[in-house]
C-alpha positions, 0 to 999 in steps of 0.5 A: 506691810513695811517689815517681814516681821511677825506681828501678833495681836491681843484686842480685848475690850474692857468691858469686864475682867479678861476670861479664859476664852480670851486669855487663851487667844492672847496667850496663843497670839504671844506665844506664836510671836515669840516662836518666831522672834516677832512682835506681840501688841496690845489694843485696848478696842473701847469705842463701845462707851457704854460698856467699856471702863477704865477700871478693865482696862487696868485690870488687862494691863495687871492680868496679863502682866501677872501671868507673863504675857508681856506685849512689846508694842501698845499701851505703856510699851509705845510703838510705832502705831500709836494710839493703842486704845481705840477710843483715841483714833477717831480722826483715822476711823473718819479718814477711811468713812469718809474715803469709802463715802467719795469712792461711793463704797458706803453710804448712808442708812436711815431705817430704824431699828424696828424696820430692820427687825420687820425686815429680818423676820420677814426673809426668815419666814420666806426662808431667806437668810437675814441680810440687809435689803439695801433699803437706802442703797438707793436713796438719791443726793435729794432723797438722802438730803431730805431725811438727814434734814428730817434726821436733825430735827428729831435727833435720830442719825443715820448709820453708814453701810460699807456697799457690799460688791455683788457676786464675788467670792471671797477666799481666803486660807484660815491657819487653823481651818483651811480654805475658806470661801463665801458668797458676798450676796450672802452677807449683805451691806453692812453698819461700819458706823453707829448712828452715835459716830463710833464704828462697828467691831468690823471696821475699826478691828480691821483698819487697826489690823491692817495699820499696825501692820498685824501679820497673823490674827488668831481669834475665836471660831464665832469670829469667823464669819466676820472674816468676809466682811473685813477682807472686802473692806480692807480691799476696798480700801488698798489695805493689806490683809492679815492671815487670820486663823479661827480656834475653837471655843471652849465648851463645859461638860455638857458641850455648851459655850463655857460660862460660870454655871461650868465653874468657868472663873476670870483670872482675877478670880483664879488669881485670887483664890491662888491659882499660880500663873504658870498653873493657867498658862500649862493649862490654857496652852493645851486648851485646844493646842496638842503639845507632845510634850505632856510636862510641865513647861514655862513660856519659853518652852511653851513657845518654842514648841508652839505649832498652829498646825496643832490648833483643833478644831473640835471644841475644847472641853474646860476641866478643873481636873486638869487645872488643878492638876497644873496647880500642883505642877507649878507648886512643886517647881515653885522656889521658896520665895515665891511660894511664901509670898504666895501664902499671905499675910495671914500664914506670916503672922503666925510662922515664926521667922526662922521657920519660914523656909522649913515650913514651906518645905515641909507643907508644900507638898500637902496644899494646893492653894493659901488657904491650906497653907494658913490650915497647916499654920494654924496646926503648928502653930495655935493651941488648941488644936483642933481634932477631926472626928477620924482623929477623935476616934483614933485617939481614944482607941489608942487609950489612956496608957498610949498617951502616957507613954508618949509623954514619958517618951517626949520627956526623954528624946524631945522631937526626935520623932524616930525616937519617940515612935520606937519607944512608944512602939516598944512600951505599948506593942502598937504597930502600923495605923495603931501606932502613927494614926494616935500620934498623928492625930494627937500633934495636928488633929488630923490623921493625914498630911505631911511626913510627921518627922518633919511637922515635929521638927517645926513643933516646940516640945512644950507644944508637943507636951500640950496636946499630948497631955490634952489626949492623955485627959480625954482617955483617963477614966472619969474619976481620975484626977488631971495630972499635973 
């Protein structure tokens, strides 16, 4: 490494819309960068081209920028190590194929796909673990020509394997998991390059690491045994070594990997059923990291009390509960503007203008998502108001003369809410749910929801006049005549 600096890194491939699991390693990987005043990069890894599209690549860029994890190296930011997307760095890859094929380090595989298989089934059912034989370990110059003439006239071509060193130990101390220790003959020879020319995960994951000068790499626990592999090629090649450090997975209920079945969503899809960002970073923050501070905190904070020491190593178990739970932490701390903008442009047609900061205020406590707040416009703000069965029948055990003397109430002291349940309370005697439930459920069609007081500042009189006029018809007997 050239500098002492901190380097983090988050390297997603595009290949779908960024999930929690990899969200969490990014927000972890930035949060730590900033705990300790470093650098956090973004590396688009798309050498898989089949799997990999341009349109992932803009919804990483938008999604990570929506909850605030900003990178100051990689696509968009620049730095010193550029091209950040992977598909753009084959001319480096080769210089190290072909450094490892001088050194006699890699060489040339031309088995099939179906005699590897035949291979791997075989030591199974010897009870050896699958590795690779070495088949074409020991091809020589003549041998290994013959087959890539035979090769180009069939259109088959081989794959390149990094030479595993036999009997050697490979150590090393995860940031989360401790000492770590492998056998190498345990892992075997393995592809660096595909048959098409692009390189494998291991290779160009561990050249990028090591030339973006990529201090610290946290990453999930099924990555762990890829660790070996990327330390004797980066050994092999006089490449520093960054601290890696493995955390654990997020799992359902049931302790199985997490997945849609659990109600696990991407953040496009949380994003757009109006999860806040703040809501997902609290959330994921604590997803496998203890923080002693159970309140609701903001990235800074977040990073300041960042530890690796505190990353689990027990699956993290998702829960909507708590996520839910964020989402109305966030809501409440959430300033006006924002919380406006949240709601959409469904709520700001029908709110009137000069009502759009009380609105928030009066319903801010009473949603969760847009789709609540756009229920409590329609309450306020459309006739007729729908009533709830519960409403329904609060309304008619109030009967006909509660609703009379509402009226008679609203016509001398207007939305003076504290005026009209005194005199209501005093002309009919009514007290408690006999006398808030009838009201309540007369002025929005439901019997709970936000401070009444406050609703019935937002509502017009001739509103207010309507709907109660509406109750007082629904409990006058049959033969009596409308008023008018």
């Amino acid at each position: 490494m050239t500098t002492d600096t901190t380097k983090t890194r988050f390297a997603p491939s595009p290949s779908g819309f960024l999930h929690l699991g990899n969200t969490r390693t990014a927000l972890f990987s930035a949060l730590f960068a900033r705990k300790n005043h470093g650098v956090f990069l973004l590396r688009i890894e798309d050498t898989d081209q089949e799997r990999s599209q341009s349109q992932y690549i803009q919804a990483i860029d938008d999604d990570m920028h929506w909850l605030g994890l900003t990178w100051q190296e990689g696509p968009g930011a620049g730095g010193l190590h550029a091209p950040y997307l992977q598909s753009q760095r084959s001319a480096v890859y080769c210089n190290y194929f072909n450094a490892l094929e001088q050194q006699g380090l890699a060489y040339l595989c031309f088995c099939s796909e179906r005699e590897l298989d035949l291979s791997r089934k075989t030591q199974i059912a010897s009870g050896q673990p699958p590795r690779y034989a070495g088949t074409c370990a020991r091809l020589n110059s003549e041998e290994v020509a013959l087959r890539l003439q035979k090769g180009a006239q069939s259109g088959v071509r081989p794959t390149l394997r990094f030479r595993v060193p036999a009997q050697r130990v490979v150590e090393f101390d995860d940031a989360v998991r401790g000492p770590q220790r492998f056998n190498s003959d345990d892992v075997g020879d393995f592809v660096i390059r595909r048959g098409d020319g692009t390189p494998a995960f291991f290779f160009s994951n561990a050249i990028d690491d090591a030339l973006m000068e990529v201090t610290h790499v946290l990453r999930g626990e099924d990555h762990l045994t890829n660790t070996p592999r990327q330390i004797m090629l980066l050994d092999a090649l006089r490449l520093p070594v960054p601290r890696y450090g493995h955390i654990s997975m997020i799992v359902g209920a049931d302790g199985a990997p997490l997945s849609k079945r659990h109600g696990s969503r991407s953040i496009r899809e949380l994003r757009q059923t109006g999860y806040l960002p703040d809501a997902i970073t609290n959330y994921m923050a604590r997803l496998g990291h203890y923080y002693q501070n159970n309140g609701f905190m903001d990235l800074d904070v977040l990073a300041a009390e960042f530890d690796m020491s505190n990353l689990g190593r027990a699956p993290a178990h998702y829960d909507t509960t708590h996520l839910l739970h964020w989402q109305r932490e966030a809501l409440m701390r959430a300033d006006t503007n924002t919380l406006w903008q949240w709601m959409g442009a469904d709520v700001h047609a029908l709110v009137p203008i000069e009502q759009h900061t009380a609105f928030v205020a009066v319903v801010r406590t009473n949603i969760m998502f847009p789709e609540h707040a756009l229920l409590w416009a329609r309450t306020l703000y459309v006739d007729p108001v729908a009533l709830s069965p519960d409403a329904c029948k609060a309304v008619e055990d109030a009967g006909n003369a509660f609703f009379e003397h509402a009226l008679a109430a609203l016509d001398q002291y207007g939305n003076d809410y504290k005026a009209l349940v005194n005199h209501i309370k005093q002309e009919t005697g009514a007290k408690g749910k006999a006398l808030f439930h009838p009201l309540r459920a007369a002025l929005t069609g439901e019997l709970d929801g936000p401070e009444m007081a406050q609703l019935v500042a937002l509502l017009t009189v001739e509103r207010m006049r309507s709907r109660l006029h509406m109750c007082w018809q629904a409990c006058a007997p049959m033969e009596q005549s409308p008023a008018t």
